[in-house]
C-alpha positions as CSV (number, residue, x, y, z in Angstrom):
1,X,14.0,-8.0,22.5
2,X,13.2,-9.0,19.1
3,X,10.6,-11.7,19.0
4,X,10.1,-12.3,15.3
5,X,12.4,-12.7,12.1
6,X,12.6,-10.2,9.0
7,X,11.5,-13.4,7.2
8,X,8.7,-13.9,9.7
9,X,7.7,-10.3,9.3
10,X,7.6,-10.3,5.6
11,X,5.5,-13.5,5.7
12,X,3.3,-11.9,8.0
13,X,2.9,-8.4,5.8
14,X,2.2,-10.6,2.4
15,X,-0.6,-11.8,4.0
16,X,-2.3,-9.1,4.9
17,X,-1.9,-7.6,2.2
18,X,-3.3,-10.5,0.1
19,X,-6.1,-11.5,2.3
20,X,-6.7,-9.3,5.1
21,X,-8.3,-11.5,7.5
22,X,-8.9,-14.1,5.0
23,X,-7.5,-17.1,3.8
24,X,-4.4,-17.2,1.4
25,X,-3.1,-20.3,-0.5
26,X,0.1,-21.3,0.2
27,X,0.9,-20.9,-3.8
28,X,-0.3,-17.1,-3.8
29,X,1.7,-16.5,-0.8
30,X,4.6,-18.1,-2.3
31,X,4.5,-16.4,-5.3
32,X,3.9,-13.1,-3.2
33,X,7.4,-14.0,-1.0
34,X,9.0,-15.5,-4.3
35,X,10.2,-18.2,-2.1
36,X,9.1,-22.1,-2.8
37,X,6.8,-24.4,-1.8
38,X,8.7,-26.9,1.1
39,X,9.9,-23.2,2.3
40,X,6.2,-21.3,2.4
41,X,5.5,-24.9,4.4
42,X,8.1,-24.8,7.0
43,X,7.2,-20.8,7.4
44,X,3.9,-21.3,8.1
45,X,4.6,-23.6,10.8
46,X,7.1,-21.1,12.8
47,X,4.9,-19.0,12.2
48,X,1.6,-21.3,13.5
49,X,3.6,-21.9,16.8
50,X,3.8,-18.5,17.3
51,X,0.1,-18.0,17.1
52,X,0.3,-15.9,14.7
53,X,-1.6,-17.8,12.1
54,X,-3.7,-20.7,11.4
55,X,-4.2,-23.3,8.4
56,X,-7.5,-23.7,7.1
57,X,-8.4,-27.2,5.6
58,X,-9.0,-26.6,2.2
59,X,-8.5,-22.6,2.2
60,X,-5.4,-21.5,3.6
61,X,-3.4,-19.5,5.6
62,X,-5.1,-17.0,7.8
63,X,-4.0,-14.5,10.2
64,X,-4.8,-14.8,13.8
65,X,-5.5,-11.6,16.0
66,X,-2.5,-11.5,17.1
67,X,-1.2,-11.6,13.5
68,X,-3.2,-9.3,12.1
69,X,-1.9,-7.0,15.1
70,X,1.5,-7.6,14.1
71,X,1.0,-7.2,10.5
72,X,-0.8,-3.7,11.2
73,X,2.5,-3.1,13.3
74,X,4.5,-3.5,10.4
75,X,2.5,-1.9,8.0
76,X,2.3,1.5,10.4
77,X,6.2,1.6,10.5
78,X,6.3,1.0,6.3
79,X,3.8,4.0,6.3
80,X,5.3,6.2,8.7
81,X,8.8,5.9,7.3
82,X,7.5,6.6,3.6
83,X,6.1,10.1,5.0
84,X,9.3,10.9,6.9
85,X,11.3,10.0,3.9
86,X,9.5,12.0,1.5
87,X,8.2,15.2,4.2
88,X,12.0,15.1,5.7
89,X,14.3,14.0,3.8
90,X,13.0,15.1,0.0
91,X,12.8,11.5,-1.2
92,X,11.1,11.0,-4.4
93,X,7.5,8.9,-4.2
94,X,9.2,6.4,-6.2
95,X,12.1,6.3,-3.9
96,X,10.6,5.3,-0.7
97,X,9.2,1.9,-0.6
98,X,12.4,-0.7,-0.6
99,X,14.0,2.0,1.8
100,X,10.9,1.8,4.4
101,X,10.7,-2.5,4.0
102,X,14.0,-2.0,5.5
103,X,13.1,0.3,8.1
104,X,9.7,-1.5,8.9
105,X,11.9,-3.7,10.7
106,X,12.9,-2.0,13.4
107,X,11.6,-2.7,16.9
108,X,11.4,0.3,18.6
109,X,7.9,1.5,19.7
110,X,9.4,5.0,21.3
111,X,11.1,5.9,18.1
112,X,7.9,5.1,15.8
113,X,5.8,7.0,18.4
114,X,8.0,10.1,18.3
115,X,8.0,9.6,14.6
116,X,4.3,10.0,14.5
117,X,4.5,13.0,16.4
118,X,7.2,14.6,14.2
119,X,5.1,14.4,11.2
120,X,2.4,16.1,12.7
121,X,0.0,12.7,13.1
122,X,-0.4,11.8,9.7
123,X,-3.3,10.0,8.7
124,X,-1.9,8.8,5.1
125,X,1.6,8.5,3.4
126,X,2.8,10.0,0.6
127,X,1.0,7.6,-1.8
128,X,-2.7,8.0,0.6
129,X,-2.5,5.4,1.7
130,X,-4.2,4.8,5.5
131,X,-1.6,4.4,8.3
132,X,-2.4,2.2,10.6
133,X,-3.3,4.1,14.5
134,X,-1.3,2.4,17.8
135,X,-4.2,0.7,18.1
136,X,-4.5,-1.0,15.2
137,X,-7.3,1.2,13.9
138,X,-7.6,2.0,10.0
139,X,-7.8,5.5,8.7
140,X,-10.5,5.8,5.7
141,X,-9.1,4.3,2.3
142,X,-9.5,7.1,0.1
143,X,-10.9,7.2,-3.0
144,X,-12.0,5.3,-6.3
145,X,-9.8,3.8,-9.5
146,X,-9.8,6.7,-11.8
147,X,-12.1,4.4,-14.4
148,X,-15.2,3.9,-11.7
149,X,-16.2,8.1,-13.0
150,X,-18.0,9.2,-15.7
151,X,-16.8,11.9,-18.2
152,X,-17.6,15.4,-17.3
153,X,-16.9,14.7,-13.3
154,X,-14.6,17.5,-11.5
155,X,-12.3,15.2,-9.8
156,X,-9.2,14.8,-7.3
157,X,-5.9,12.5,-6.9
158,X,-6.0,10.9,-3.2
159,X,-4.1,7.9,-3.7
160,X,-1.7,6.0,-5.9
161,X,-0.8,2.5,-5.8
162,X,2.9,1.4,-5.9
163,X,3.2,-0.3,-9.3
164,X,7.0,0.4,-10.2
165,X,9.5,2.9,-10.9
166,X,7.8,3.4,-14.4
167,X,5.0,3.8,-13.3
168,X,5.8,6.5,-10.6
169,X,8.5,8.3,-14.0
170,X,4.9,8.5,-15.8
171,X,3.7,9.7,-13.3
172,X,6.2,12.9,-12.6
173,X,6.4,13.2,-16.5
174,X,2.8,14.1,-16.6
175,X,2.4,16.1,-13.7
176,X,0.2,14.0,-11.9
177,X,0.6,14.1,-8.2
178,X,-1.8,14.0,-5.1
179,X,-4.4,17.1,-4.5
180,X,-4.4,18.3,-8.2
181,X,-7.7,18.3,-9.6
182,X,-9.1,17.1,-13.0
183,X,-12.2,17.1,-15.5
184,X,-12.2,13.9,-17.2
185,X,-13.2,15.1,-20.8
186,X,-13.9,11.9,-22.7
187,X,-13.7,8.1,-22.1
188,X,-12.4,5.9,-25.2
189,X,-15.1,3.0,-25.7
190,X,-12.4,1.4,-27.5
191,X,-9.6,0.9,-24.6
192,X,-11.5,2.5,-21.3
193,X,-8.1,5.3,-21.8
194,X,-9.3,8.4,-20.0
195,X,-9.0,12.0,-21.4
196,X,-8.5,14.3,-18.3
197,X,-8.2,17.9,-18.4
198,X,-6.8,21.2,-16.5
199,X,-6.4,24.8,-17.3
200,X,-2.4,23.9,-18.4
201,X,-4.2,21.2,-21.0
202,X,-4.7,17.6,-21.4
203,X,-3.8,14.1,-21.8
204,X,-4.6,10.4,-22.3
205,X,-4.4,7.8,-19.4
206,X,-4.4,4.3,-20.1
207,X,-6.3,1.8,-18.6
208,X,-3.4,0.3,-16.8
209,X,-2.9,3.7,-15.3
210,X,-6.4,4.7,-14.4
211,X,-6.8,1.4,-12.2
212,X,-4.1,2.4,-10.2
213,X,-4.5,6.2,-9.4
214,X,-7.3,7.2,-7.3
215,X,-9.9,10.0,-7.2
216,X,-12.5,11.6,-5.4
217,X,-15.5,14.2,-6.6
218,X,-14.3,17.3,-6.3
């Protein structure tokens, strides 16, 4: 039996992803929903009955255990669908993500569980992100913004955030996907725009770019 709302659901995912187990303002979270004020309000309340949250006098909304449960619940079904589309079904990266926030939805624990299995228990998506265990543990994050190295460091892709279509077109223009391996040649004191290079070449990232791709030494 479904217990909680896609609405609920989604409040309960921005959250997290804005705050963790922290304390959100109810303007950031209704800029994160796109939804106003009075609404965010009467949310929060549904969603305070349900002990799933609490309001914090002068900070915000926070995330109970049991929210933070959910909200890993959630975010393990985004994550495991993402890999299925993309592993499975040859979905692009770029494809993915409003396809799995409709599937995230879905309430049965069997089918994620047999999903898991399917993959081969996979520990991050196709983007590296961690997915979420049963249990609500967390896989490793992996890796640093591409602008934390030095020039002259070996390094590896690991993880990507999810900031648009263009972004992910860039992306596939240049070549750039997870496990390939770079030398950052030079770093622009001008802009922070990163040079990296392989045997096939090189190119210029901008900054906008290297704070979302992530790396490890290789």
């Amino acid at each position: 039996m479904k217990t909680h709302t896609e609405s609920e659901e989604n409040y309960i995912k921005a959250l997290y992803h804005l705050g963790g187990e922290q304390p959100v303002s109810n303007g950031d979270l209704a800029q994160r929903i796109g939804a106003k004020g009075s609404s965010v309000t009467q949310a929060v309340k549904r969603l305070g009955q349900k002990d799933l949250v609490n309001v914090v006098p002068y900070k915000g909304v926070q995330l109970t255990p049991q929210g933070i449960r959910l909200a890993k619940s959630i975010l393990r079904k985004h994550r495991l669908w993402e890999t299925f589309l993309v592993d499975k079904l040859g979905f692009g990266w770029d494809e993915v993500h409003p396809l799995a926030e409709q599937l995230e939805h879905i309430q049965s624990e069997e089918l994620v569980d047999r999903m898991f299995q399917f993959l081969g228990s996979p520990k991050h998506d196709p983007h590296g992100d961690p997915i979420p265990e049963r249990d609500g543990q967390m896989p490793p994050v992996l890796g640093q913004p591409i602008g934390a190295f030095t020039a002259g460091v070996e390094i590896r892709i690991v993880r990507v955030e999810d900031a648009g279509s263009e972004f992910f077109d860039q992306l596939d223009t240049m070549n750039i996907n997870l496990g390939n391996t770079y030398k950052i040649r030079a770093i622009s004191a001008f802009d922070s725009s990163v040079e990296l290079g392989s045997s096939t070449g090189s190119f210029w990232l901008s900054q906008s770019m290297c704070a979302n791709i992530y790396a490890i030494q290789s």
